[in-house]
C-alpha positions as CSV (number, residue, x, y, z in Angstrom):
1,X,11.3,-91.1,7.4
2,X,15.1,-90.4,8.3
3,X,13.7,-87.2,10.1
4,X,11.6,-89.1,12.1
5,X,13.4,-90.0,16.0
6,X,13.4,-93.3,16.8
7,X,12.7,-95.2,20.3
8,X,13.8,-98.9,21.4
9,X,10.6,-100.4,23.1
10,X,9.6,-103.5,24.6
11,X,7.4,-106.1,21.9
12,X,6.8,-109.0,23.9
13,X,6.9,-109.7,27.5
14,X,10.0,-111.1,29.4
15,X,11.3,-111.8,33.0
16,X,12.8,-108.7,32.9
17,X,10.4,-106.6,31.3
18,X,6.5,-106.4,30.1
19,X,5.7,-105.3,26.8
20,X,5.0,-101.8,25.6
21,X,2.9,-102.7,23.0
22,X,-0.5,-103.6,23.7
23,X,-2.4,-104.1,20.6
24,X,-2.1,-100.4,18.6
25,X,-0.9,-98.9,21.5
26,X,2.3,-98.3,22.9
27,X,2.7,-97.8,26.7
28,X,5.3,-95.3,27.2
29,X,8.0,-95.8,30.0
30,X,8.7,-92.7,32.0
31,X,12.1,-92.2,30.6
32,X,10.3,-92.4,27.4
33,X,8.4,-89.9,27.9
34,X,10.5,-87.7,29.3
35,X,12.9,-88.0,26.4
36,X,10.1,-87.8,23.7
37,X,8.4,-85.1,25.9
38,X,11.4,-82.7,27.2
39,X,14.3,-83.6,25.0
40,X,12.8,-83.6,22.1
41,X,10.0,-81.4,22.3
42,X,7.4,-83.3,20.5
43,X,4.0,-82.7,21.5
44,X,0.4,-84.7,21.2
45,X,0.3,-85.4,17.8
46,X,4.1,-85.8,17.0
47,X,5.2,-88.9,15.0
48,X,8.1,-90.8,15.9
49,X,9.4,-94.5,14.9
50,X,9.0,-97.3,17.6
51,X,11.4,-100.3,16.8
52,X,11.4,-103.9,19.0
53,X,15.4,-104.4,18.7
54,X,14.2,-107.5,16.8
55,X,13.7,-106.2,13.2
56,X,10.2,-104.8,13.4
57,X,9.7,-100.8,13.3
58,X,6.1,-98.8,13.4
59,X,5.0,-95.4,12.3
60,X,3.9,-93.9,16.2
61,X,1.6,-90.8,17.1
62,X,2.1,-89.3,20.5
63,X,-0.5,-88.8,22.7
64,X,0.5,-88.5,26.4
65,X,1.8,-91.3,28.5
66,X,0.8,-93.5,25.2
67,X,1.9,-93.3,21.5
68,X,-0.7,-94.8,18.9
69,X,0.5,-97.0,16.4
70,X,-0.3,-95.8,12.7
71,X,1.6,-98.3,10.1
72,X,4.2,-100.5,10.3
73,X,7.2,-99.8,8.5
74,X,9.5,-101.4,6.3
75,X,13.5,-100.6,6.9
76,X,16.4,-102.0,5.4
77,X,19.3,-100.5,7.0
78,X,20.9,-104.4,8.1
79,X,23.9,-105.8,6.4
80,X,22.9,-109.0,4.4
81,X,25.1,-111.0,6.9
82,X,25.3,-111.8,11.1
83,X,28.4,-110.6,12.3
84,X,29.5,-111.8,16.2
85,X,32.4,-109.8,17.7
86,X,34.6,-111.7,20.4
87,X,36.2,-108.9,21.6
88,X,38.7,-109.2,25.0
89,X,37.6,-106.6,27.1
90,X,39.9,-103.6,26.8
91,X,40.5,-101.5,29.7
92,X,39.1,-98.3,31.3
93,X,35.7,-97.2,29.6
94,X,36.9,-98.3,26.0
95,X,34.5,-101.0,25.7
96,X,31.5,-98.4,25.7
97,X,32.7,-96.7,22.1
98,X,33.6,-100.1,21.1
99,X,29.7,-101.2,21.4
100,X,28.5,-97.9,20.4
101,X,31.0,-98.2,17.0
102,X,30.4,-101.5,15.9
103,X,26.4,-101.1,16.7
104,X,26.7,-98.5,14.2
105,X,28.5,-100.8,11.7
106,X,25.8,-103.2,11.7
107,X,27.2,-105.7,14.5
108,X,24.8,-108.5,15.0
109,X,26.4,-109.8,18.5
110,X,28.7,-108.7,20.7
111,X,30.6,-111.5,23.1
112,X,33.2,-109.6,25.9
113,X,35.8,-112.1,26.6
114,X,38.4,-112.5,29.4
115,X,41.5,-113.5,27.5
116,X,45.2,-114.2,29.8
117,X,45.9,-110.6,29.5
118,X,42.5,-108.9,30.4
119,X,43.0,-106.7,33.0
120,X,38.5,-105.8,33.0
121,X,36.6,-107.3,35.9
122,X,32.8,-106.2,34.8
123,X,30.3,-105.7,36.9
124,X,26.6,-106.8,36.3
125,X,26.2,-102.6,35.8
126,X,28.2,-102.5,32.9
127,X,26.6,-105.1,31.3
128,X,23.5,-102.7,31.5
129,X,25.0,-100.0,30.5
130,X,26.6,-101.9,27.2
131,X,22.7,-103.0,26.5
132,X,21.9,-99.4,27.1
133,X,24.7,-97.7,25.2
134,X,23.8,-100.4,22.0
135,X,20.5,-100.2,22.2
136,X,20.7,-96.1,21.7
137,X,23.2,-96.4,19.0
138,X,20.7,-98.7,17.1
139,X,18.2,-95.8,17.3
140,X,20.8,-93.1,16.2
141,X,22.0,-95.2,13.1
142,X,18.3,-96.1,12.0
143,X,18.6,-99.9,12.6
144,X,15.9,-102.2,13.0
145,X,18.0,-104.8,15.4
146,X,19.7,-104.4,18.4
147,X,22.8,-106.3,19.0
148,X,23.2,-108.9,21.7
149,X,25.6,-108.1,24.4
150,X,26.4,-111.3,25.9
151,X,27.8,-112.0,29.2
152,X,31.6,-112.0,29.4
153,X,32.8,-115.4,29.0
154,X,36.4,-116.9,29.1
155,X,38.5,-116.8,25.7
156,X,38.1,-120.8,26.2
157,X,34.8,-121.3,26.2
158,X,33.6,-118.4,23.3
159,X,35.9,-120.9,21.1
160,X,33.5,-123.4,20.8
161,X,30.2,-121.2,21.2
162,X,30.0,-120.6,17.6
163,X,28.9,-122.5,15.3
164,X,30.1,-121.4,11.8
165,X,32.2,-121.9,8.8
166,X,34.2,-118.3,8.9
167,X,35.3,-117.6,12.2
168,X,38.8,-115.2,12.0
169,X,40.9,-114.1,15.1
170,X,42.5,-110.7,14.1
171,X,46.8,-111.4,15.1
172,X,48.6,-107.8,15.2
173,X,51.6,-109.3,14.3
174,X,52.9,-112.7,12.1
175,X,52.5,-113.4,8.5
176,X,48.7,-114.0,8.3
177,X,46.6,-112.8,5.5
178,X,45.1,-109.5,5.5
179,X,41.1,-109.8,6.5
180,X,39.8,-108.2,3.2
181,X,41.4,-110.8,1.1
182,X,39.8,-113.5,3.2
183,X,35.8,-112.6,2.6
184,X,35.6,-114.6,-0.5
185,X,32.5,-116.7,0.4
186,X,30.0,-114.4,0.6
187,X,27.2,-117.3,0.6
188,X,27.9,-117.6,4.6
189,X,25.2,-115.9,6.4
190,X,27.4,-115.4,9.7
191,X,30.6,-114.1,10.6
192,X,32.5,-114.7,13.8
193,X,35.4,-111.9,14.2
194,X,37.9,-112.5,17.5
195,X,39.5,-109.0,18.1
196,X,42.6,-109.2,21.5
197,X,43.4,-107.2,24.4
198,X,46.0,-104.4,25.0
199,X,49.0,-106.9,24.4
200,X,47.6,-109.0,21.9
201,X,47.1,-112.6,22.1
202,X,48.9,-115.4,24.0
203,X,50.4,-117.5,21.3
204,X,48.6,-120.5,23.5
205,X,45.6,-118.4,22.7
206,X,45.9,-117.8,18.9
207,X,46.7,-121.9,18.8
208,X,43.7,-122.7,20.5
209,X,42.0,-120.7,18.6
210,X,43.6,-122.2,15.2
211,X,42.7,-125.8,16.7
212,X,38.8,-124.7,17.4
213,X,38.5,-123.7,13.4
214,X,39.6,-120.1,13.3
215,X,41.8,-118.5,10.7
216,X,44.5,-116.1,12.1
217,X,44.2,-112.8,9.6
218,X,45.6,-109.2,9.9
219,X,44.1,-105.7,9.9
220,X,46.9,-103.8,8.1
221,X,50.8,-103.7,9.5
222,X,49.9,-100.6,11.9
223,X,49.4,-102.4,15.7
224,X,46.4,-101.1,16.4
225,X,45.2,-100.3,19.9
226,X,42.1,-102.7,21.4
227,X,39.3,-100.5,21.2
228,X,40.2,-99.7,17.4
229,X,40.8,-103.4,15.7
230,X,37.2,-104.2,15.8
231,X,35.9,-101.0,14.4
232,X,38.9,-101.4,11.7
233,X,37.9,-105.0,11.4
234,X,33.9,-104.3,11.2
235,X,34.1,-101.8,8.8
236,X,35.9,-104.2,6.4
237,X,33.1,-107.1,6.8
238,X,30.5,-104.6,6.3
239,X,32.1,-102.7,3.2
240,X,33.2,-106.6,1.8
241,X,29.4,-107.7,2.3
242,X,27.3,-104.2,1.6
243,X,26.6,-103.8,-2.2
């Protein structure tokens, strides 16, 4: 059902948001319908794909402000492992292709970090519009999840926020081991991936890094600019792990 245009709604209720689906119906926002409606020209009657972000995805009818659920589907378009990219913020608007990139990839989380050289002060907005920008990428590359995009953190304290046996901090320059000779285990179900800022990394910063259980690797012996290390680096983790 590749034909098929996909919608992110809302499964079960939240602070933030009540859910869209209400037993086989599905309660259209007025964005939704405006997109379904105007955009894409479908009319009563029209199927479409509904997916929750969380890894469920239904066969949908339109019919006015609602859409009727018909069957849920079964989609396997996620990579066979969890992938969390530590990212320092880059600056300007980069960070929006970053997340629509890596969503594409099959990115499972995505933490911003302020490292010693970010120059990014977020706002609360852009942390909406990153949810926004990942959670319309997911529709256009047929995934069933949505990534996380978690708050921006300091370099610090995203050390010891994951709890897992690979963890890699990507090094533009030293005599580290390229990252494609380093996915040997592919029993690990997660991946944490620590791509720097324009700059690079502090040396304080790659040996705290070292210290908190991460492996310095490299991405090739180009210097690659921020916004393209961790599209460089999730393309190798997916193509090492995708079979």
């Amino acid at each position: 059902m590749a034909q098929l245009q996909r919608i992110a709604i809302t499964s079960l209720s939240s602070a933030n948001a009540l859910s869209q689906l209400q037993q086989n119906q599905i309660l259209l926002t007025p964005q939704q319908q405006h997109y379904l409606n105007r955009v894409l020209r479908l009319q009563k009657g029209d199927r479409f794909i509904a997916m929750d972000g969380m890894g469920k995805c239904w066969l949908a009818q339109l019919e006015g402000e609602e859409a009727q659920i018909l069957e849920l589907l079964s989609v396997e378009t996620e990579l066979p492992i969890s992938i969390t990219l530590m990212i320092a913020l880059p600056k300007g608007n980069g960070f929006d292709e970053v997340v629509r990139c890596c969503t594409e990839l099959g990115v499972a989380c995505i933490a911003p970090i302020m490292s010693d050289r970010t120059l990014l002060n977020p706002s609360p907005q852009k942390l909406e519009r990153w949810r926004r920008i990942a959670s319309e990428a997911a529709e256009q590359s047929e995934r069933s999840f949505v990534p996380t995009i978690l708050e921006p953190i300091s370099f610090d304290a995203a050390l010891s926020s994951f709890a897992t046996q690979q963890k890699y901090i990507c090094e533009g320059r030293g005599n580290y081991p390229h990252l494609k000779n380093c996915l040997h285990n592919q029993g690990e179900m997660s991946i944490v991936i620590a791509t720097g800022p324009e700059g690079g990394w502090t040396e304080k910063e790659i040996d705290n890094a070292i210290k908190a259980g991460f492996q310095p690797v490299s991405l090739g012996r180009r210097i690659l600019r921020a916004v393209t290390a961790p599209i460089v680096a999730l393309s190798l983790i997916s193509a090492a792990c995708e079979v």
